[in-house]
C-alpha positions in Angstrom: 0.0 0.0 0.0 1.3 3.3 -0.9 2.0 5.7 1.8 3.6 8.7 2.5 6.0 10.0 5.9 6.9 12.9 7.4 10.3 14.0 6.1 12.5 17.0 6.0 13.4 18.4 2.6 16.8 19.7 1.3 18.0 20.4 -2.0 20.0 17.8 -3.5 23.1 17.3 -5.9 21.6 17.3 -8.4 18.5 19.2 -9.7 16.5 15.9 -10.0 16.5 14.5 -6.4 16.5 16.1 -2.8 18.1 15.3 0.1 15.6 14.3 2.5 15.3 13.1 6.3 13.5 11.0 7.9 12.8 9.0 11.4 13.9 4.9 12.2 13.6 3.0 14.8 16.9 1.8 14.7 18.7 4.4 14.0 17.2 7.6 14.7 17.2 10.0 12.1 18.8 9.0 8.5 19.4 11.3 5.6 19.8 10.1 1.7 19.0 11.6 -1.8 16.0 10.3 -4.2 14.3 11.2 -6.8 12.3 14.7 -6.9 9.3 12.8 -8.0 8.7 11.0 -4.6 8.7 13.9 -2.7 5.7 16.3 -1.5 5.8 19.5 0.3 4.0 22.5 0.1 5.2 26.5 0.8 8.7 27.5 0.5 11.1 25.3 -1.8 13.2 23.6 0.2 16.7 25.3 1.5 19.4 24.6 3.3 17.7 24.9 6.7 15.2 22.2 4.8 11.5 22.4 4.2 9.1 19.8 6.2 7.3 17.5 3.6 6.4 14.2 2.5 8.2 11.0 1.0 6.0 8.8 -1.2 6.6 5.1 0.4 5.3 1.2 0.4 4.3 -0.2 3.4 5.2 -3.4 3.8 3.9 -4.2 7.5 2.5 -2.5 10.6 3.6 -4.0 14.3 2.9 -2.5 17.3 5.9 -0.4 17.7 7.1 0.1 14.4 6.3 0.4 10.5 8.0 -1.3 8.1 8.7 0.7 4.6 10.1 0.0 1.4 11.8 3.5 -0.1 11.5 4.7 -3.4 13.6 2.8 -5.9 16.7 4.4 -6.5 17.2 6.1 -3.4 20.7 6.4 -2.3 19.9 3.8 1.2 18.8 0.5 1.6 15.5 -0.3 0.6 13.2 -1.1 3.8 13.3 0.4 6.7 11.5 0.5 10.0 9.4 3.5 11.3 7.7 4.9 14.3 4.0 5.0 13.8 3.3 8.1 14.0 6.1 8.6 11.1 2.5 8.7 8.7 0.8 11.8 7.2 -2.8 12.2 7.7 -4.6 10.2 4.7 -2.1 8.4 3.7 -2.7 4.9 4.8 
């Protein structure tokens, strides 16, 4: 089921991806670059200081404590990842 997560938004290297944040489980807080066109946000385009927006995701399984993910193809990390919960945006599960 397609999702989509909170995420801070930066710009990237390139001028087709962003550099984006966003919360684990396992590792707190973990940065990598994809693909402008999985991205959301709305307002200001994003800076330096970063923008907060969305990141288009799978999700794979829910648990009690945790969501597990599959990122966009392509992105520069591995592919799943766990989430907190409350890592969702409104309407988008």
């Amino acid at each position: 089921m397609d999702a989509l997560i909170r995420c801070t938004v930066k710009p990237g290297n390139f001028s087709t991806e962003f550099a984006v944040t966003i919360s684990s489980t396992s590792s707190g807080p973990i940065s990598f670059f994809v693909d402008r066109s999985f991205v959301e946000f709305s307002g200001d385009w994003p800076n330096e200081k970063g923008v907060e927006g969305g990141l288009k995701v799978v999700l794979l399984k829910q648990e009690p404590d945790y969501s597990l993910i599959q990122l966009p193809p392509q992105s520069s990390l591995a592919s799943r990842v766990r989430v907190p919960k409350d890592s969702f945006l409104a309407n988008s599960r």
